[in-house]
BAMAR-689663 format. One line per field, with one value per atom (N, C-alpha, C): residue number from 1; atom name; x, y, z. Coordinates in pm, whole numbers. Example, Ala and Ser with C-alpha at 12.3 -4.5 7.8 and 13.67 -1.06 7.14 Angstrom:
num 1	1	1	2	2	2 .
atome N	CA	C	N	CA	C .
x 1319	1230	1320	1285	1367	1290 .
y -569	-450	-330	-225	-106	3 .
z 780	780	780	708	714	787 .
% end
This chain:
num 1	1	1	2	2	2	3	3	3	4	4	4	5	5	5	6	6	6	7	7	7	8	8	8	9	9	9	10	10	10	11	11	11	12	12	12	13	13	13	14	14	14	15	15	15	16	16	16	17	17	17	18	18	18	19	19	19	20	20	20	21	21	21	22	22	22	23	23	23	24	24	24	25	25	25	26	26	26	27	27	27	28	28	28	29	29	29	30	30	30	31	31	31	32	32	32	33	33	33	34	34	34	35	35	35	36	36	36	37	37	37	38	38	38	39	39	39	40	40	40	41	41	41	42	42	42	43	43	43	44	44	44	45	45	45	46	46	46	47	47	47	48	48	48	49	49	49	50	50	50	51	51	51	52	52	52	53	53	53	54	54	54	55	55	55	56	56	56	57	57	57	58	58	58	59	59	59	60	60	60	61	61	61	62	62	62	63	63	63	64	64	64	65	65	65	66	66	66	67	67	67	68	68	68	69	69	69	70	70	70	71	71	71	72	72	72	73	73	73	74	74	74	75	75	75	76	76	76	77	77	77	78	78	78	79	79	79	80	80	80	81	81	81	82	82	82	83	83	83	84	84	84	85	85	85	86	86	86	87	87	87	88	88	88	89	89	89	90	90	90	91	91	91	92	92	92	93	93	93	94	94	94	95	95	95	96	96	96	97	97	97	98	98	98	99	99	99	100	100	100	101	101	101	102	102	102	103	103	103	104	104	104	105	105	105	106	106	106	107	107	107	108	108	108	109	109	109	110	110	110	111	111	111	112	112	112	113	113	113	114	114	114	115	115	115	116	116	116	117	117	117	118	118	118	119	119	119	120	120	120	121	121	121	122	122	122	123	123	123	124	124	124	125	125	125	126	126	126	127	127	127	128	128	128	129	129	129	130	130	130	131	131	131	132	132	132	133	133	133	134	134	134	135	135	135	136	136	136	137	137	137	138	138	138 .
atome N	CA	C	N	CA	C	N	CA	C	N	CA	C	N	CA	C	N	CA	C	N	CA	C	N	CA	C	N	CA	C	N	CA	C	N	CA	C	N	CA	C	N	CA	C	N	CA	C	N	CA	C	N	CA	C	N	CA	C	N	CA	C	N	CA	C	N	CA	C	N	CA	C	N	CA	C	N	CA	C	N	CA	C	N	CA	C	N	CA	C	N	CA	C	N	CA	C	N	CA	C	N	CA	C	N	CA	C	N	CA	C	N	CA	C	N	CA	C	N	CA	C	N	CA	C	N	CA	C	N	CA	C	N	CA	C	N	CA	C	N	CA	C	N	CA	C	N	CA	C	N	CA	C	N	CA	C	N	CA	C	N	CA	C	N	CA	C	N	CA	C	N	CA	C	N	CA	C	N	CA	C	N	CA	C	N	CA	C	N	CA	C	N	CA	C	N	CA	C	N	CA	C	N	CA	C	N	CA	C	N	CA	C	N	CA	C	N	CA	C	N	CA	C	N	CA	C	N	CA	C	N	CA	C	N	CA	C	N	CA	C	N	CA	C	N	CA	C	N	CA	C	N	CA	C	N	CA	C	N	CA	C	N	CA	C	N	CA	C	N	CA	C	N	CA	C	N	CA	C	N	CA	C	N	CA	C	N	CA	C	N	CA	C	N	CA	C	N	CA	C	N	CA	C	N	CA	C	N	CA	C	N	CA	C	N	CA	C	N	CA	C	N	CA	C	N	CA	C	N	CA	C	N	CA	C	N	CA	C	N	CA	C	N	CA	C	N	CA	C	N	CA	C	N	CA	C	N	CA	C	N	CA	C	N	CA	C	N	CA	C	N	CA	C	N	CA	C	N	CA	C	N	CA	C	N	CA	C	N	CA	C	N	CA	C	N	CA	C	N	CA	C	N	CA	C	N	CA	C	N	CA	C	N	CA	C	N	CA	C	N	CA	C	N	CA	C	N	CA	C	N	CA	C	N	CA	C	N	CA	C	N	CA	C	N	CA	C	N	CA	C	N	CA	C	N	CA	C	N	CA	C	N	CA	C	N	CA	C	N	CA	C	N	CA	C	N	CA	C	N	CA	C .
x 12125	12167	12061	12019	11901	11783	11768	11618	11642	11745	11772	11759	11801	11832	11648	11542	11431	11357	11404	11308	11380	11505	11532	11452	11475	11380	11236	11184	11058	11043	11110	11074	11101	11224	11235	11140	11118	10964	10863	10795	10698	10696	10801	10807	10872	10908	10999	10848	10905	10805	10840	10704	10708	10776	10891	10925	10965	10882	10869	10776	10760	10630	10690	10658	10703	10614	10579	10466	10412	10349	10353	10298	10335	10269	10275	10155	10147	10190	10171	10269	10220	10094	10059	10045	10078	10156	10284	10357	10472	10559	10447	10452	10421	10362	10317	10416	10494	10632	10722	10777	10879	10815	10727	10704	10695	10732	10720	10894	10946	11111	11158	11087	11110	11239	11344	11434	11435	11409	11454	11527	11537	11671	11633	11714	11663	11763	11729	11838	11857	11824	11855	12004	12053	12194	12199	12355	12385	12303	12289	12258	12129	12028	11931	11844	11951	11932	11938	12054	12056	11943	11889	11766	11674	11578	11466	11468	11651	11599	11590	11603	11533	11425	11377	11267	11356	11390	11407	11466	11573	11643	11647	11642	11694	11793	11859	11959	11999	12114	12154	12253	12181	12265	12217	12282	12235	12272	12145	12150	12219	12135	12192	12235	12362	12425	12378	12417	12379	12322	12432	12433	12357	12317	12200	12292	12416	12509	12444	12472	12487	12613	12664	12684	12610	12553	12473	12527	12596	12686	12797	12809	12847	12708	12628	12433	12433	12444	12387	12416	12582	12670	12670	12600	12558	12446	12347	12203	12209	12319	12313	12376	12403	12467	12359	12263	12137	12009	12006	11897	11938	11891	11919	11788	11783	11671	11512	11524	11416	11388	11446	11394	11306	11187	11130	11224	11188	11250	11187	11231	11124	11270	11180	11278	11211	11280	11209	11309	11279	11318	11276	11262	11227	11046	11022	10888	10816	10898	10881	10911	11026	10987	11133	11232	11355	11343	11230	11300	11169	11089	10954	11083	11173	11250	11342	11400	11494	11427	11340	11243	11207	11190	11198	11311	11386	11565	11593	11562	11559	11504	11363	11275	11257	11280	11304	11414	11514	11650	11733	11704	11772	11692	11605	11488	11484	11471	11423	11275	11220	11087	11000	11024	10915	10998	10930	11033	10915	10912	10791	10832	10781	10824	10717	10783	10688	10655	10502	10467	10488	10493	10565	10654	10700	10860	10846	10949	10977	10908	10866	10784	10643	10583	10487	10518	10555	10609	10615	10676	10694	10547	10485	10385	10266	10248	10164	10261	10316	10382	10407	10500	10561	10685	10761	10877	11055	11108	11232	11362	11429	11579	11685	11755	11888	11909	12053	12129	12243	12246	12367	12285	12174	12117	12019	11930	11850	11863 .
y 9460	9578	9616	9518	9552	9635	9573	9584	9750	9757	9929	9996	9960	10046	10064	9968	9929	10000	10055	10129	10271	10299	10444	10477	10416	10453	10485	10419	10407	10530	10584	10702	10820	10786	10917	10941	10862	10874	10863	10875	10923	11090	11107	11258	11361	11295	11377	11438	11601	11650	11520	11552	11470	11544	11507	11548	11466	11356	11251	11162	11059	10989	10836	10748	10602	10550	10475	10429	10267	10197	10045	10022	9930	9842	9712	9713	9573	9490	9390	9352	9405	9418	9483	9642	9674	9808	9890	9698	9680	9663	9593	9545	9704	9747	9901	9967	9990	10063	10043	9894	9785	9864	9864	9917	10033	10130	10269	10334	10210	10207	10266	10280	10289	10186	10246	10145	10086	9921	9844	9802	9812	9807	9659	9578	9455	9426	9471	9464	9340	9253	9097	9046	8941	8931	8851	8815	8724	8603	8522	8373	8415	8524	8513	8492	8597	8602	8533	8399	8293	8208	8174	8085	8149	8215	8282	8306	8350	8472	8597	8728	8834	8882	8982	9063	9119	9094	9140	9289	9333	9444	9485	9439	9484	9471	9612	9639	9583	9469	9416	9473	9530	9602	9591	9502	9446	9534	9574	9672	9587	9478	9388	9315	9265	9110	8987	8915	8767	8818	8900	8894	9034	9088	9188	9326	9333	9448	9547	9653	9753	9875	9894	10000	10140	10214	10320	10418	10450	10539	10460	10293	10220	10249	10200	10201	10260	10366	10513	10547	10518	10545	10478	10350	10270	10319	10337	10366	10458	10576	10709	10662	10594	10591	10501	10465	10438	10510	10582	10681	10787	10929	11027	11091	11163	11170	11206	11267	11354	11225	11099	11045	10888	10865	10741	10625	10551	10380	10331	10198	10060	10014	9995	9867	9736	9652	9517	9390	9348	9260	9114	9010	8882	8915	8998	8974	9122	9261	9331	9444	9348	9406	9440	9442	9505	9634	9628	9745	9840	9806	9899	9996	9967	10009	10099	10057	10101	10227	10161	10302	10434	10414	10541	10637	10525	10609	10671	10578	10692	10795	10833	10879	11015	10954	11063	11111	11015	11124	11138	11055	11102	11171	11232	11278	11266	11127	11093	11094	11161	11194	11114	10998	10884	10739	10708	10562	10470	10358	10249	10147	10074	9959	9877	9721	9616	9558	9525	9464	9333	9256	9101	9062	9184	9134	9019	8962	8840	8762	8714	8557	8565	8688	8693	8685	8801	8781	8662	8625	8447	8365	8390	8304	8334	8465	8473	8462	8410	8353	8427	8568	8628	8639	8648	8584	8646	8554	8603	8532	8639	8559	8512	8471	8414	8584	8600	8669	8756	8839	8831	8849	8819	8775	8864	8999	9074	9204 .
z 11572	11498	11395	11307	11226	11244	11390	11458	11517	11574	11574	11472	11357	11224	11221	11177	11160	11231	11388	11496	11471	11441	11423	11269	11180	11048	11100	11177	11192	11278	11324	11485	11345	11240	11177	11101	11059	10913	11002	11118	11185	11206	11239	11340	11224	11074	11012	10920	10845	10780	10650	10588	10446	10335	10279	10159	10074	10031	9980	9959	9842	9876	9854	9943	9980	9931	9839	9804	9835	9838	9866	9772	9691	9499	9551	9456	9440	9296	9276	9122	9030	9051	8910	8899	8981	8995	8933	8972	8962	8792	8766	8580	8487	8558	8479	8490	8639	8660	8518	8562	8535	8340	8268	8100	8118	8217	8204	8226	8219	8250	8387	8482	8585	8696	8722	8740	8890	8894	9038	9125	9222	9294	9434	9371	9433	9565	9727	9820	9862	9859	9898	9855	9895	9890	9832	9767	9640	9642	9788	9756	9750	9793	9759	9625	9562	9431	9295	9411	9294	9337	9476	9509	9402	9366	9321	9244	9172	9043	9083	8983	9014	8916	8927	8816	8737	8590	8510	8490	8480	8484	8596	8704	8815	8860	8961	8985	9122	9163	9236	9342	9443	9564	9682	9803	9904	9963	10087	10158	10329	10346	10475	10436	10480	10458	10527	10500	10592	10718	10774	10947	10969	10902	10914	10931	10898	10888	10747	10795	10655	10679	10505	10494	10474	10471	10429	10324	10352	10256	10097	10154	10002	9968	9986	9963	9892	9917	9857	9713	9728	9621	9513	9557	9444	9408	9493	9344	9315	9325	9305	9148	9139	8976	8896	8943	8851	8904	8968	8976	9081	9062	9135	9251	9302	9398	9319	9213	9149	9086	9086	8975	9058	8991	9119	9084	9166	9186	9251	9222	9297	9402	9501	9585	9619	9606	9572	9670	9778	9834	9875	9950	9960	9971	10099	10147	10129	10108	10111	10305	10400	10475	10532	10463	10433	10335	10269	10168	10244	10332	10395	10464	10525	10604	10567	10434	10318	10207	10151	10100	10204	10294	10398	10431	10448	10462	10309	10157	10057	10063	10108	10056	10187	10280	10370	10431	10440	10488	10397	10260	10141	10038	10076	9999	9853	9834	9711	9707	9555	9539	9576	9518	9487	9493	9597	9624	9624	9543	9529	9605	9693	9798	9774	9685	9653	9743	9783	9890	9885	9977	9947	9879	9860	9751	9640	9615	9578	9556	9645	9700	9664	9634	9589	9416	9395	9210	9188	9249	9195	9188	9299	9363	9219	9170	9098	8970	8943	8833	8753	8776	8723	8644	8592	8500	8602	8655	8678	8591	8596	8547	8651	8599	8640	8705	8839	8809	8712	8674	8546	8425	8400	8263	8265	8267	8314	8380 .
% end
């Protein structure tokens, strides 16, 4: 089911006009965002979030569950109440290759302006020893 969702994103953000810009950051991209108050939206799921931590004020809304299910429309309705289309956001996941997929569906069939998609997600932030919190606390 994923892997469909992943190849229909991919056929639409090929063939669709651009009215949007998807961007790919890197952390230190990311740290400039993150002091320019730019708000994050971290899709990984609860246990992920307690393994790792997240980045600091980010907003906790899993786009796939365990079993690679989504809602689209709960999705939506959630980041629509911390950011609206005109306004940018970061999406920030484990490796960066859930939210490559997810930033497109914002950015092009929900035409949000400016959607930032951290490359390597997570696992990198960490790796270069970036600061995360607890869940709940951030």
């Amino acid at each position: 089911m994923r892997r469909a969702f992943l190849f229909l994103i991919g056929l639409f953000v090929c063939y669709s006009p651009a009215t949007a810009e998807v961007i790919d950051i890197d952390n230190a991209q990311l740290a400039k965002l993150l002091e320019q108050g730019v708000p994050i939206i971290d899709i990984r799921t609860a246990p992920e979030w307690k393994q790792t931590g997240i980045v600091k004020g980010s907003h906790m809304i899993t786009f796939f569950d365990f079993y690679g299910r989504y809602d689209i429309p709960s999705w939506l309705a959630e980041v629509r109440k911390i950011v609206g289309p005109d306004d940018p956001v970061i999406l920030i996941c484990r490796t960066g290759s859930r939210t490559a997929s997810v930033s497109g569906l914002l950015g092009i069939r929900e035409k949000y302006k400016t959607v930032y998609n951290v490359q390597y997600g997570i696992v990198k932030w960490i790796a270069e020893k970036h600061p995360v919190v607890k869940p709940g606390t951030g």
